[in-house]
N, C-alpha and C positions, 0 to 999 in steps of 0.2 A: 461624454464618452471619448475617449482616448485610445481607438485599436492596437496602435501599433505599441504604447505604454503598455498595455493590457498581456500582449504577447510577449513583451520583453520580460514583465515579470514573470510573467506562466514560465517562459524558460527557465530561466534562472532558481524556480521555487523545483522544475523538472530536473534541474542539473544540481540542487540542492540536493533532495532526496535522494538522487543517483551516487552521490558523496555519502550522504549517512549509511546509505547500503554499504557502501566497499569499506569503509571505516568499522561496520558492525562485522563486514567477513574477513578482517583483517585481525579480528581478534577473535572467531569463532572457533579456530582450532583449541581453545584453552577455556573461552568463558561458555558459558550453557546460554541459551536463549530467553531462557528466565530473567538470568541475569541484564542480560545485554535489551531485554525490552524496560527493566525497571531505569538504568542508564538513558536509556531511550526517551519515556516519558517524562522522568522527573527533572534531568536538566533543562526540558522543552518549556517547563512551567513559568521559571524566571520569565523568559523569553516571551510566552505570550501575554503574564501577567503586565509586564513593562510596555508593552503593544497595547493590551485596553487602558494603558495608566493614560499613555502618549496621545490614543484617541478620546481621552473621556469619558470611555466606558466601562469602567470596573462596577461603578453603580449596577447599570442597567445589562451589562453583558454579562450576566454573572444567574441571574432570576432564573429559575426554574419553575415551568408549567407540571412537567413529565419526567417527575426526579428517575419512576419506572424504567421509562425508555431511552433515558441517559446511561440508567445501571446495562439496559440489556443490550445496547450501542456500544457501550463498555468491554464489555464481555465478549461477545461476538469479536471486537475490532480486535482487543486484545491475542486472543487466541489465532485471529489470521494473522498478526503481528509476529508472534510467536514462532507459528510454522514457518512461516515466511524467513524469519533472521535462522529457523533451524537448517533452511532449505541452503542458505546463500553457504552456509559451511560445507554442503556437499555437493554442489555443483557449481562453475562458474556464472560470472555475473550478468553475462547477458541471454545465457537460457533462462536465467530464474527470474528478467524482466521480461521476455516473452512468454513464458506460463503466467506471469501478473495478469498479462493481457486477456485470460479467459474472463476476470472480473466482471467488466463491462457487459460481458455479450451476458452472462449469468443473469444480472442483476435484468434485462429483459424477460429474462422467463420467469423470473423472482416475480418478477412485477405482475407479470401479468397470473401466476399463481398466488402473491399474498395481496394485491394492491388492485386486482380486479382489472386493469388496466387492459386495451384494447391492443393485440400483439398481430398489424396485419401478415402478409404472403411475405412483401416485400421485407419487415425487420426479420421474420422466421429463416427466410431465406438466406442472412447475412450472418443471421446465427449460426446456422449449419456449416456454413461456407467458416467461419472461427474457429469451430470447430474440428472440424478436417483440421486446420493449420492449427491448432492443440494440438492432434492426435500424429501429425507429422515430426511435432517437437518429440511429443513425447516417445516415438517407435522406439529407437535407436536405443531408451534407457528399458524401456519392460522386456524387450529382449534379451536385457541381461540378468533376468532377476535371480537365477541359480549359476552365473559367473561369479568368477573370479570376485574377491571381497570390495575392491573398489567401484567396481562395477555395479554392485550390488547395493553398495553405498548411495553410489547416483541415482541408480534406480529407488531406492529410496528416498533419498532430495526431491526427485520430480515429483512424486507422491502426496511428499509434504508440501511443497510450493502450489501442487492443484490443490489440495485443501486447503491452503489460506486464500487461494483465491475465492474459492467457495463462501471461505468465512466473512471473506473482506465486500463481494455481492451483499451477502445476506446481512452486513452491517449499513451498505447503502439503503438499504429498502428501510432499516427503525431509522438510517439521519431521513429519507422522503417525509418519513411523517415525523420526525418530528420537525423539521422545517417549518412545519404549518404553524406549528406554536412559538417555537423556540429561537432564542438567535444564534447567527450562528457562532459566535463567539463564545456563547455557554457551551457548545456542541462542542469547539473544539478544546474547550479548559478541561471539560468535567470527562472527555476524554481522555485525557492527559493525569487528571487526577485517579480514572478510576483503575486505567493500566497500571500506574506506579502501586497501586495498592496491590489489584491481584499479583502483579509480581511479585513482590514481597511475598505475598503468600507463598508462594514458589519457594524461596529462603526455607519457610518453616516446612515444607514437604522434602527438602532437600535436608536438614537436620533430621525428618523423622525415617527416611530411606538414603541414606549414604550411601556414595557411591551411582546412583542413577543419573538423568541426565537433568532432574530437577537439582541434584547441587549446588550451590551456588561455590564460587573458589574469588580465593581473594588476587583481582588484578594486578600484573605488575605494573612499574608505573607509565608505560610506554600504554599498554592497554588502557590504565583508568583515562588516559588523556585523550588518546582514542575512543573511549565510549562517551566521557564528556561533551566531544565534539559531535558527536553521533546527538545528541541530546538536544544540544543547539543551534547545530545546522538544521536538524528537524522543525525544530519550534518557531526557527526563521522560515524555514521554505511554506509552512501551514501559512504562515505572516502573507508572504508572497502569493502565495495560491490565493489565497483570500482578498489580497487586493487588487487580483488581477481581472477579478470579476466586476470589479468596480468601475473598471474601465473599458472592458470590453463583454460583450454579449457571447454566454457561454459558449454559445453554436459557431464561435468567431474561435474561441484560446483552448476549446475542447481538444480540436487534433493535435496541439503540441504536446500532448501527453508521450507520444509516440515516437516524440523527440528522445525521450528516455533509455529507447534501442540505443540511438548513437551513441550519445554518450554513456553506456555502459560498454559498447563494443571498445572505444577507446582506452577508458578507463582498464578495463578486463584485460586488454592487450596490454597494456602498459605498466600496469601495476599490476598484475596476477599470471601475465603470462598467458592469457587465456585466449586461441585463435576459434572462434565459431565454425561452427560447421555447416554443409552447403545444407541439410536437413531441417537446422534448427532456425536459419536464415528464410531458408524459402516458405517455413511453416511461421517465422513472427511475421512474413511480408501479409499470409495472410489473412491471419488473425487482426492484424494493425487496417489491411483494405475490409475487412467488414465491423473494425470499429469505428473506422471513419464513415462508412457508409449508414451504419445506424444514427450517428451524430446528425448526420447531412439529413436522413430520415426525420429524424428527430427535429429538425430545426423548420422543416417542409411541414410537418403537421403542429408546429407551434407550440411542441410541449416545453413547459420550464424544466429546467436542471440548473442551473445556475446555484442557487443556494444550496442545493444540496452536493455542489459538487463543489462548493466553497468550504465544508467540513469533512471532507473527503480526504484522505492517507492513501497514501499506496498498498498501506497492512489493513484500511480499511476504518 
């Protein structure tokens, strides 16, 4: 075990993702999210297939137990994927990575509602405490829901980015079990495979209603290069994530997740113009202190996460 390697890639796979996001909202004024997740996944595939070539495991990392719960890991992920890249087009970068942060605390109640799992005072407690700091992000946007069109917009974005976090919970709970069977390297291929398909689908609902927001439009080439990159910095940072576990014990590279604020505050500032607000700040600080608290929880009663937070996305 190697901590301090462990955390340097966690960052890096967190500062990756935080790149695929601004690259995906950089072109969402124009491409639909359909679109911009089939980008997403399909270029991600090279990338990881060259990762299991590199380690030797194309054979064996590829086998499917639970082809079922691949499809419905799929599905679920895709779809908070989805919301997610709709969400980043109408609000800035670093509110739609603190509404991510509801994920975490979800995937507790998830658990202990599909997974039986024992949910004591002390995680209940931090969940609530998340929660507030959701509902603090979110004031500022349901307030405006019969303002003014932009406003209205936003208020719509936050909507959407709580339901992909929703989505992206309830895709941790089928990777928990399939972990038990599965590696995770098939978790995170047949992912990658199953998003590029349903988006595609999207193409053919966007030919049979024109005009909606399932459309698909043809990139210009400043955008296809941007989404390509979006594709590949992705399939690299899964890379990262996943070997960051390998080096360090999850209850150790879990909190740099959180690291993902910063650098979208930067990012947001610097490329989008985007200054946070003291509302949307004071409610990620604390949504981020009761996700670290659950972690610290979580490492105190000795339960694993590690693997399944090795096939784990931020869309889920």
């Amino acid at each position: 075990m190697s901590p301090f390697k462990g955390i340097a890639l966690k960052l890096c796979a967190v500062l990756l993702f935080i790149i695929m996001s601004s690259l995906i909202k950089a072109t969402s004024e124009h491409v639909p999210p359909g679109e911009a997740v089939f980008f997403r996944s399909f270029f991600a595939i090279p990338v990881i297939l060259a990762w299991l070539v590199i380690r030797r495991d194309l054979s064996t990392g590829l086998r499917v137990k639970s082809p079922m719960g691949h499809f419905w890991r799929g599905v679920v992920g895709t779809t908070a994927m989805a919301l997610m890249f709709a969400g980043l087009g109408l609000l800035p970068l670093p509110e739609v990575t603190a509404l991510s942060y509801t994920a975490p605390l979800l995937v507790v109640v998830f658990a202990a509602m599909f997974l039986d799992e024992k949910v004591g005072v002390f995680r209940i407690g931090a969940v609530a405490l998340g929660l507030v700091g959701v509902l603090i992000v979110l004031a500022p946007r349901l307030t405006t829901l019969s303002g003014p069109t932009v406003q209205t917009a936003e208020a719509v974005g936050a909507v959407l980015v709580l339901l992909g976090a929703t989505c992206a919970a309830l895709a941790q709970i089928y990777i928990r079990k399939l972990v038990q069977t599965e590696q995770t390297s098939a978790i995170v291929f047949y992912f990658s495979m199953t998003s590029t398909i349903l988006s595609l689908m999207t193409m053919l609902i966007g030919f049979a209603l024109p005009g909606t927001p399932f459309a698909w439009v043809m990139p210009e080439g400043r955008e296809a290069v941007l989404l390509i990159l979006a594709g590949l910095f992705g399939g690299l940072a899964q890379i990262f994530i996943t070997s960051a576990y390998r080096f360090a014990d999850a209850s150790v590279i879990a909190p740099f997740d959180y690291a993902s604020m910063l650098f979208a505050i930067v990012i947001g500032y610097v490329i989008f113009d985007e200054v946070p607000t003291g509302p949307m700040l004071l409610g990620a600080a604390l949504v981020i202190l009761a996700g670290i608290t659950i972690i610290l929880r979580e490492r105190h009663l000795g339960l694993q996460r590690g693997k399944a937070r090795e096939a784990k996305t931020p869309q889920g």
